[in-house]
C-alpha positions as CSV (number, residue, x, y, z in Angstrom):
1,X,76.6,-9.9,-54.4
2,X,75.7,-11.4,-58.1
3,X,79.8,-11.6,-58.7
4,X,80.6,-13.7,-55.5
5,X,81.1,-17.4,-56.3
6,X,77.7,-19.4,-56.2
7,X,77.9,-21.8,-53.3
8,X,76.0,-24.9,-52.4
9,X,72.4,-23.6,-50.9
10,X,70.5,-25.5,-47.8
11,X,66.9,-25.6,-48.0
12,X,66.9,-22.9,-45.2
13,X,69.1,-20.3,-47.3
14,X,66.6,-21.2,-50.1
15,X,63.5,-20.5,-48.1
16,X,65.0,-17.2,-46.5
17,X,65.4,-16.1,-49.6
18,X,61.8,-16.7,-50.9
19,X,60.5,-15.3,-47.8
20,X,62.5,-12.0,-48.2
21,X,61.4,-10.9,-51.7
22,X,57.9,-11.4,-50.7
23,X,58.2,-9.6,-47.4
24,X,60.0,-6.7,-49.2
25,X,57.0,-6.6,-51.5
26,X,54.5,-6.5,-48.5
27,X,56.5,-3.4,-47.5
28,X,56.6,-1.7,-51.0
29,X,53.3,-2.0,-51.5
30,X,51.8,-0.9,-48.1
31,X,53.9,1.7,-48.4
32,X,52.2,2.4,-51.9
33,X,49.0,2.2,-50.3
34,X,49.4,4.5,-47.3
35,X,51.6,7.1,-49.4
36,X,48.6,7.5,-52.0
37,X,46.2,7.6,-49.0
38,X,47.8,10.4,-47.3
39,X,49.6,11.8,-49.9
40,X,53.0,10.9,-47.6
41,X,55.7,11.4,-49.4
42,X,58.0,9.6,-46.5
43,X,56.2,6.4,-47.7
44,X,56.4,6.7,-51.4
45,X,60.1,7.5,-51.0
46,X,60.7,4.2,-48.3
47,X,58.2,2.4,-51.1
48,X,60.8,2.9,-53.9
49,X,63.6,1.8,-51.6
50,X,61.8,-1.5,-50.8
51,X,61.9,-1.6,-54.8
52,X,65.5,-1.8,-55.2
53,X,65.7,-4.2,-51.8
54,X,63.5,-6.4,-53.8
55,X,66.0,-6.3,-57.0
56,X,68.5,-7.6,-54.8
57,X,67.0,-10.4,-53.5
58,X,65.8,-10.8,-57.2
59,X,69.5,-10.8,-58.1
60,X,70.2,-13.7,-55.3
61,X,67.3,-15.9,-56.7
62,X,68.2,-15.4,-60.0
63,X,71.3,-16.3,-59.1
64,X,70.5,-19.5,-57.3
65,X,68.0,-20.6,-60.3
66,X,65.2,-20.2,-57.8
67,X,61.4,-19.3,-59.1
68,X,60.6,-15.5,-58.4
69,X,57.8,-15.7,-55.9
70,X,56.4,-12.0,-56.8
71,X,56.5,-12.3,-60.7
72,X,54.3,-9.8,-61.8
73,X,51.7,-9.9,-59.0
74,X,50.2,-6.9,-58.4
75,X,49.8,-5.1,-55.6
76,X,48.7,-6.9,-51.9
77,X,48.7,-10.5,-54.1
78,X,51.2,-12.6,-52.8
79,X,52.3,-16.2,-52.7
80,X,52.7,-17.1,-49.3
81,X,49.0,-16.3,-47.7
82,X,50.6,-15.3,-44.3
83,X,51.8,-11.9,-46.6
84,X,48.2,-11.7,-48.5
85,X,46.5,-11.5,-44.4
86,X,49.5,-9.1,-43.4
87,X,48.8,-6.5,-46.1
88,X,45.1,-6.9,-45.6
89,X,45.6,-5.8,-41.7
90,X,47.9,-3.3,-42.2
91,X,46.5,-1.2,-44.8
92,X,43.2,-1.6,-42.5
93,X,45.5,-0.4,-39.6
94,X,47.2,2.2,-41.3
95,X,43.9,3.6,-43.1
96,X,42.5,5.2,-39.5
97,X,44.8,8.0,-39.4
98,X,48.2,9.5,-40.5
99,X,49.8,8.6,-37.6
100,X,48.8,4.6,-37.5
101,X,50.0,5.1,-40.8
102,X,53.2,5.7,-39.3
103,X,52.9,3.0,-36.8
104,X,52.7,0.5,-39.1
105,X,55.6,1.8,-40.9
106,X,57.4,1.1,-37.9
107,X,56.1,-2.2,-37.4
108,X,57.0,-3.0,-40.6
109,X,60.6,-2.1,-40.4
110,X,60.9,-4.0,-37.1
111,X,59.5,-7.2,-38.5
112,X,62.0,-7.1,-41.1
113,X,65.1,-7.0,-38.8
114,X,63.8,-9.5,-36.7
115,X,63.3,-11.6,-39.9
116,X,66.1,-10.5,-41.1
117,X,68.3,-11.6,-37.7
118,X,66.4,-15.3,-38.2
119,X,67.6,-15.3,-41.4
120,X,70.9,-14.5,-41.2
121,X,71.7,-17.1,-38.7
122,X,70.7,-19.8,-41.1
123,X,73.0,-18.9,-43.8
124,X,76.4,-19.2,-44.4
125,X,76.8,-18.0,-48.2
126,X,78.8,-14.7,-48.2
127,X,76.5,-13.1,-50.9
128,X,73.4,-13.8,-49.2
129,X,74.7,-12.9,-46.0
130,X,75.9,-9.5,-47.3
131,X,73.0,-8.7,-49.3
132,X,70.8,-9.5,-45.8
133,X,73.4,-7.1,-44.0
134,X,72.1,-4.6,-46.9
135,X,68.5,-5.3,-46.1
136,X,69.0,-4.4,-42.5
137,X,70.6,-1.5,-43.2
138,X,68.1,0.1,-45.0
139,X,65.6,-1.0,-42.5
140,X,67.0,0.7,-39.5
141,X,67.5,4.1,-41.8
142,X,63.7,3.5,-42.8
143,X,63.1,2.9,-38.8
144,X,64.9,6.1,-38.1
145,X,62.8,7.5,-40.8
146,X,59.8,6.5,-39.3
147,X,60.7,7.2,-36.1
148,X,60.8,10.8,-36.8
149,X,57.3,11.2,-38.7
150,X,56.0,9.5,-35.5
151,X,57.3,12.6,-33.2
152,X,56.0,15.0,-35.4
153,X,52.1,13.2,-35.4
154,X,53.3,13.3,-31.3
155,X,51.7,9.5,-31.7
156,X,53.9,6.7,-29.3
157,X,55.2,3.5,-30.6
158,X,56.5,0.7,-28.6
159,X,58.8,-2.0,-30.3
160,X,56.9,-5.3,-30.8
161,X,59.1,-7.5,-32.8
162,X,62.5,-6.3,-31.9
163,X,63.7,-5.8,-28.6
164,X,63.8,-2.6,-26.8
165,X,67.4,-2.2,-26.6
166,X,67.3,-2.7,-30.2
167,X,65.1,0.0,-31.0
168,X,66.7,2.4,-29.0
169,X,70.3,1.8,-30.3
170,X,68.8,2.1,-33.8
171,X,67.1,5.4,-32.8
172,X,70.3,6.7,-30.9
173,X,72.6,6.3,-33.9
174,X,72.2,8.6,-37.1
175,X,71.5,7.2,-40.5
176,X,73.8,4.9,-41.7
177,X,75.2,5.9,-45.3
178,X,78.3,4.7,-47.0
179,X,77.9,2.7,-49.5
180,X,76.9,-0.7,-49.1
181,X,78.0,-2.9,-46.5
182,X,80.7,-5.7,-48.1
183,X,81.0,-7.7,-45.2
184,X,79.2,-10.8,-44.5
185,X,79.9,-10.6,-40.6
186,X,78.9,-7.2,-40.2
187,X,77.3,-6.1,-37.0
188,X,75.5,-3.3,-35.7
């Protein structure tokens, strides 16, 4: 991604790439939370995967001369407020039990791709369209992930921010390996 050429950035491109590194901070770090709560190893190993997601968007900004929104913040302080009231709720959410836990996890995940699908229609740059291919990647394996902790708690979860055709597809099909995905017009 860092060795494509740099190409003229809209405002949108530019935002979609603040908004990412945040939300892939909201993930590692409710992750963080819940994993040390319940002593889940599924979220501390998702948590450090949302670590390196947030090293490539880091990549992309630092690419673009763009100000890190994260810096060092530490855990649940963010930027953008909408992110500060997220992590708030979910780690509320995801304190009542193992399996809300989970839910959240899932609702996590969705609210990426979703974001991720917004995102990916306002840009046109090959390296921030592959690293975003990347992004939602990792966020259907962590979906599938998930998905299976949530049969094992026998706790149901219903998609809210992807569609239901979505989430089955995503649940139907194994993880996705591989390597990463080079091609900025990748679909699933």
């Amino acid at each position: 991604m860092g060795k494509l050429p740099k190409q003229p950035l809209s405002p949108q491109e530019k935002e979609g790439l603040l908004y990412l590194r945040e939300e892939e901070k909201l993930a590692r770090d409710v992750y963080l939370f819940l994993g040390e709560k319940f002593n889940a190893r599924a979220f501390l190993n998702i948590a450090e995967s949302e670590e390196t997601h947030m090293a490539y968007v880091k990549v992309l900004l630092d690419k673009y001369g763009i100000p890190d929104p994260v810096g060092s913040n530490s855990r649940g302080v963010f930027t953008n407020p909408e992110f500060a009231k997220l992590y708030r709720e979910l780690t509320q959410q995801g304190s009542v039990s193992i399996g809300e836990a989970f839910k959240v996890g899932m609702l996590i995940e969705e609210l990426d791709l979703a974001d991720l699908d917004r995102v990916l229609k306002e840009t046109d740059n090959a390296d921030i369209r592959i690293m975003y291919q990347n992004l939602a990647k990792g966020s259907r394996n962590h979906l599938r992930a998930f998905s299976r902790q949530i049969e094992r708690e026998a706790v149901t979860y219903k998609p809210v921010h992807i569609s239901p055709s979505l989430y089955s597809k995503i649940l139907s099909t194994p993880q996705e390996g591989g390597g990463l995905i080079l091609d900025p017009n990748f679909t699933f």
